[in-house]
C-alpha positions as CSV (number, residue, x, y, z in Angstrom):
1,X,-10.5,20.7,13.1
2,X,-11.1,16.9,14.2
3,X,-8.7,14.5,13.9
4,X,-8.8,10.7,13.9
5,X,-6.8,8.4,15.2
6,X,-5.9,4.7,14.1
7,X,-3.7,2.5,15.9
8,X,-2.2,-0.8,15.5
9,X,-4.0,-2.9,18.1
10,X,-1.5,-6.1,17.8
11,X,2.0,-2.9,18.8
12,X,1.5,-1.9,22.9
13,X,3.8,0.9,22.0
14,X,1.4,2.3,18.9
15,X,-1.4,2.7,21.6
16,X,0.9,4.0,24.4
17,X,2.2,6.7,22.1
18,X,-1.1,7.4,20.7
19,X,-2.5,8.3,23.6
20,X,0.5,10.4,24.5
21,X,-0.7,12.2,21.2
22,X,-5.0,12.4,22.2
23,X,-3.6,14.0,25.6
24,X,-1.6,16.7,23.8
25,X,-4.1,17.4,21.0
26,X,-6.7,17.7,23.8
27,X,-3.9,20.5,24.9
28,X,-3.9,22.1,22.3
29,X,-7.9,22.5,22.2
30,X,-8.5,20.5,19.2
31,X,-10.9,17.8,18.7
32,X,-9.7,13.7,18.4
33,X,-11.7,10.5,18.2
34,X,-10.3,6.8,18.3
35,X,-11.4,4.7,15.2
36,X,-13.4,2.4,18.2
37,X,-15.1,5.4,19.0
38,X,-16.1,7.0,15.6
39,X,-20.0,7.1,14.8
40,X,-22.3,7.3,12.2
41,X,-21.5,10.0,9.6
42,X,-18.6,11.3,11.9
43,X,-15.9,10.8,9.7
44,X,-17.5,13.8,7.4
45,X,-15.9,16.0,10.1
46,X,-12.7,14.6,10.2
47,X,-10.3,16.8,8.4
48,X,-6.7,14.6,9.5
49,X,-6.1,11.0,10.1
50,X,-3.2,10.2,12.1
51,X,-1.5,6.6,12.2
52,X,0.2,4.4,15.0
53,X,2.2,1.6,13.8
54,X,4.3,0.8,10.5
55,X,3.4,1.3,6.8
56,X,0.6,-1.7,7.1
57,X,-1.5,0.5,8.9
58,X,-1.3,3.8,7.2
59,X,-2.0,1.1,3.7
60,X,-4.9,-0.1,6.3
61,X,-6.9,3.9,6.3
62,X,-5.8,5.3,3.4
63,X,-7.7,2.0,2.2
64,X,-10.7,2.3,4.3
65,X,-11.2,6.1,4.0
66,X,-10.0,6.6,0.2
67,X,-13.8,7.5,-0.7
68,X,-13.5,10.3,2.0
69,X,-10.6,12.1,0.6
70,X,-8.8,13.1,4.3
71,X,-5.0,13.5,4.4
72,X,-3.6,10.8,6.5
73,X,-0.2,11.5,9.0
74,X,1.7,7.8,9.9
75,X,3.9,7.2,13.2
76,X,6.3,4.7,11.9
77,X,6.2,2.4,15.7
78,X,7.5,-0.3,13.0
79,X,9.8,-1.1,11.0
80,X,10.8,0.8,7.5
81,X,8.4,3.0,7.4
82,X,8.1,4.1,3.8
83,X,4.8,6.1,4.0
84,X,4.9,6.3,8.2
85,X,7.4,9.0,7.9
86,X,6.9,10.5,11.2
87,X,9.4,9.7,13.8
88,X,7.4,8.4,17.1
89,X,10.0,10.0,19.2
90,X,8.9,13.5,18.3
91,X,5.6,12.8,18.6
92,X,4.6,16.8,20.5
93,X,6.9,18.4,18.2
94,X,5.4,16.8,14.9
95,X,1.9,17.1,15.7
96,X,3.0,20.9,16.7
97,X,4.6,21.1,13.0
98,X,0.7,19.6,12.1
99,X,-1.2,22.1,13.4
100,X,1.0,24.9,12.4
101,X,0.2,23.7,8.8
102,X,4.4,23.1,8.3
103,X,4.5,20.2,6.3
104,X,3.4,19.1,2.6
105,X,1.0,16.0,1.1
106,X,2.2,13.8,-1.1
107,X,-0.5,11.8,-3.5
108,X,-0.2,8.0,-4.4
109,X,-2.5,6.1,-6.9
110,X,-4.5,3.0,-6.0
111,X,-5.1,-0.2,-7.8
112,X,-8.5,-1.6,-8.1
113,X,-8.8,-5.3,-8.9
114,X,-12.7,-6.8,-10.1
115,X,-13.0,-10.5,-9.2
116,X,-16.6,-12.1,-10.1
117,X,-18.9,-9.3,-8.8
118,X,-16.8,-7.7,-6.0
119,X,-13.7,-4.8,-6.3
120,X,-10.7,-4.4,-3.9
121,X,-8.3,-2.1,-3.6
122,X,-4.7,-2.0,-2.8
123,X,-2.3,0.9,-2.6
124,X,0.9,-1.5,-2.7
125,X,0.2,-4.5,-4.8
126,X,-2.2,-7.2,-5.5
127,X,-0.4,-10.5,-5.7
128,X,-1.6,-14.1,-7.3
129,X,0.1,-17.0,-5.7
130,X,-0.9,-20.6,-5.6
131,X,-3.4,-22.2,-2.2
132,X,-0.8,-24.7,-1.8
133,X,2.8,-22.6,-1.6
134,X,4.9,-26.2,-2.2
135,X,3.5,-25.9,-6.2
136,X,3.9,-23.6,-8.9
137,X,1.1,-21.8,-10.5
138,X,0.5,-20.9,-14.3
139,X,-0.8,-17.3,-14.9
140,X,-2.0,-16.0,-18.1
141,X,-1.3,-12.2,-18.4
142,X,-3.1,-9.9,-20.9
143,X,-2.9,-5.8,-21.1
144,X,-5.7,-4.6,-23.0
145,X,-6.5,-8.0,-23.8
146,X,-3.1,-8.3,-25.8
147,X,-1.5,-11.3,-24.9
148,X,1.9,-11.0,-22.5
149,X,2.9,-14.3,-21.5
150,X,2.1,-17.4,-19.5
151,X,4.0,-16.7,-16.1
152,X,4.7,-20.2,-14.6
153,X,6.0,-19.3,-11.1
154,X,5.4,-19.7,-7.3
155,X,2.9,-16.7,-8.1
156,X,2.8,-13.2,-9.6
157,X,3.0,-9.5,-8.4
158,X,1.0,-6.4,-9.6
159,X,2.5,-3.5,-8.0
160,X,2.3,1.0,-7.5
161,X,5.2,2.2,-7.7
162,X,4.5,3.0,-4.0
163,X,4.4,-1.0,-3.6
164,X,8.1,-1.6,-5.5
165,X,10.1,-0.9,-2.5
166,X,7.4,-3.5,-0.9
167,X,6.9,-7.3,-1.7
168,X,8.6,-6.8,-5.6
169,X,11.4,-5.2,-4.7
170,X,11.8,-8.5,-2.4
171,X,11.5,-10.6,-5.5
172,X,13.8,-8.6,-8.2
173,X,11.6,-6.0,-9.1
174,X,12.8,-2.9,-10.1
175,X,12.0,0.5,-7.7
176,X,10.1,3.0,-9.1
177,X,9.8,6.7,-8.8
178,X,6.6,7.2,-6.9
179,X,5.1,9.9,-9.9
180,X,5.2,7.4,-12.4
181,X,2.5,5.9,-14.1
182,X,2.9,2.9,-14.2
183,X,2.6,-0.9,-13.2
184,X,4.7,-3.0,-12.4
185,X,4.5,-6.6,-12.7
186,X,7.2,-9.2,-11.2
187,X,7.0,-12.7,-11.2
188,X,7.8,-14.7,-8.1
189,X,10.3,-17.4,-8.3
190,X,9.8,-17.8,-12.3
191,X,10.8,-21.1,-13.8
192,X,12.1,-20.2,-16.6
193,X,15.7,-17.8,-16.9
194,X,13.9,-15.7,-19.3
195,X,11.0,-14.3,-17.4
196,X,11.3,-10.5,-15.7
197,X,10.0,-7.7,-14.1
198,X,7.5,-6.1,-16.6
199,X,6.7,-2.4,-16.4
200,X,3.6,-1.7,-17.8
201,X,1.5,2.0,-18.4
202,X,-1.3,2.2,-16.5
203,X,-3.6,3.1,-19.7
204,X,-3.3,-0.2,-20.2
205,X,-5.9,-2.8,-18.1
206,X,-4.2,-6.0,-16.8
207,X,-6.3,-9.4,-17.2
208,X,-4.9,-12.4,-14.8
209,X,-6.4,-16.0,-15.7
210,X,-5.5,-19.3,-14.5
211,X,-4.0,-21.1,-17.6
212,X,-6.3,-23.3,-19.3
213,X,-4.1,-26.6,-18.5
214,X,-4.2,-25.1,-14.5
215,X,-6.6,-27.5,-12.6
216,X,-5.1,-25.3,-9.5
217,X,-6.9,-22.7,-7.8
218,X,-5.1,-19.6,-6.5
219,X,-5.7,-16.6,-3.8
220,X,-5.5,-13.4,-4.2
221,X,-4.0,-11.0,-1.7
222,X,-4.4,-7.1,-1.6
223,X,-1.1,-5.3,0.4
224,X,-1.0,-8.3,2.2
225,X,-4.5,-9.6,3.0
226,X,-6.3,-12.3,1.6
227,X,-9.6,-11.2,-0.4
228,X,-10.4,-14.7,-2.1
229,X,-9.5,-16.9,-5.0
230,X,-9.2,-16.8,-8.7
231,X,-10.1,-20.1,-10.5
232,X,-10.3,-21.3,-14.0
233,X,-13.2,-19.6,-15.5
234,X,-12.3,-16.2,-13.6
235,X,-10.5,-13.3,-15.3
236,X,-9.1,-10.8,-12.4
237,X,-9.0,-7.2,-14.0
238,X,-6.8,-4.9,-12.5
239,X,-6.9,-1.0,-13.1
240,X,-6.0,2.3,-11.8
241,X,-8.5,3.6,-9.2
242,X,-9.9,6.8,-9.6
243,X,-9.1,8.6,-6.4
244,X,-5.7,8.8,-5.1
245,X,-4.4,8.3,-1.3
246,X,-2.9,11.9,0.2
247,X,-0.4,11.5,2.9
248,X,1.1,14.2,5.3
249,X,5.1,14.3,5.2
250,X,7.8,16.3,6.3
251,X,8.3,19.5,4.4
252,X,12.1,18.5,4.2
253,X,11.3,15.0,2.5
254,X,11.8,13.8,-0.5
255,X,11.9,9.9,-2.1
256,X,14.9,9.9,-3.0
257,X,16.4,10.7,0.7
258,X,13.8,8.7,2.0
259,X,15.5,5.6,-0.2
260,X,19.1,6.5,1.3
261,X,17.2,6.5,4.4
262,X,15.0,3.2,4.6
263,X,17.2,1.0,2.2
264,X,20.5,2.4,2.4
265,X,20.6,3.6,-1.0
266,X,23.5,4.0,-2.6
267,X,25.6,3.6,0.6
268,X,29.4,4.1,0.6
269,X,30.9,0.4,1.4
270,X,34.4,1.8,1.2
């Protein structure tokens, strides 16, 4: 057994505590390896990931080690932590739980997005928004090249279900159960009263094209980061990846507590 460890370089505490976590591994007589350290054809022996910070860094492995299939464990050292469901204050006792084999994986699917010649993935969302934020933008949206709509709007939001307790969920979308298979598609700041959240079987491709009368280009963003821009001629095809994302959780958790958890879900105000 060899794990890996990734850490968020920009949280002091992520690196404190994973080194707390190399020194009891090494303990324990297993093998570990920081990212910074990983050779050549070394992650073929890695059989764990383990993540330091919040839920952008676990989104930032599973991305970058998708094609390699390894289950991946997240410290939440952030904020919500929706996928970093380890606590970093029992960082010995988890990592004991680990090794013992006493917890379960969890799957989530990926979206892949082709624009021009290149593809990107995201695990959360892709989302369209205008280069200058002070103007709106005019989206055309197709699913298998049936027409939707024209979304005029300060930009538009493909999401997982993973990603609607992310950035849609933040704009009115709706929160979806993790197992379904679906998309979700939520406008940001539409400008009109009759344009909502869309949910959308992923059987069905998604085609995003600037609007014939847009002279406007527009970036694209993947969970977050910035992967390039979509202008008139482009069409930006987004589809379910074929591999999913496995994550290590708590035998004990489930979505729905995690929910009551993270967003106060159906909290007693009374």
């Amino acid at each position: 057994m060899k794990i890996l460890i990734h850490y968020n370089g920009q949280i002091d505490l992520a690196k404190e505590i994973s080194e707390k976590a190399a020194n009891y591994l090494l303990s324990r007589d297993v093998k570990c390896v920081y990212e910074n350290d990983l050779v050549t054809d070394e992650i073929n022996t890695i059989s764990t990931i383990i993540t330091f910070g919040g839920d952008g860094t676990i989104l930032s492995a599973a991305r970058k080690y998708i094609a390699n299939d390894i289950p991946i464990m997240g410290f939440n050292v952030g904020k919500l932590g929706f996928l970093a469901e380890f606590s970093a204050l029992y960082v010995r006792q988890n990592i004991y739980d680990l090794l013992e084999k006493k917890y379960k994986i969890i799957k989530r699917f990926l979206l892949s997005a082709q624009l021009r010649n290149e593809k990107y993935l995201a695990i959360n969302d892709f989302v369209i928004r205008n280069t200058e934020n002070s103007k709106l933008i005019t989206l055309s949206a197709f699913a298998n090249e049936q027409y939707i709509g024209d979304y005029r709007a300060d930009g538009l939001i493909i999401s997982t279900p993973t990603g609607s307790t992310a950035y849609s969920m933040a704009c009115g979308g709706p929160i979806v159960c993790p197992d379904a298979a679906v998309y979700c598609m939520t406008p940001i700041s539409p400008h009109t009263l009759t344009l909502r959240p869309l949910v959308i079987p992923v059987n069905k491709n998604i085609i995003i094209k600037l609007a014939a009368n847009s002279n406007d280009n527009a970036n694209v963003i993947a969970d977050g980061i910035d992967i390039g821009k979509i202008r008139i001629a482009d069409n930006l095809e987004i589809t379910m990846y074929d591999k999913e994302a496995k994550f290590i959780v708590p035998l004990e958790s489930n979505y729905f507590s995690v929910l009551r958890k993270k967003l106060l879900w159906a909290e007693k105000i009374v």
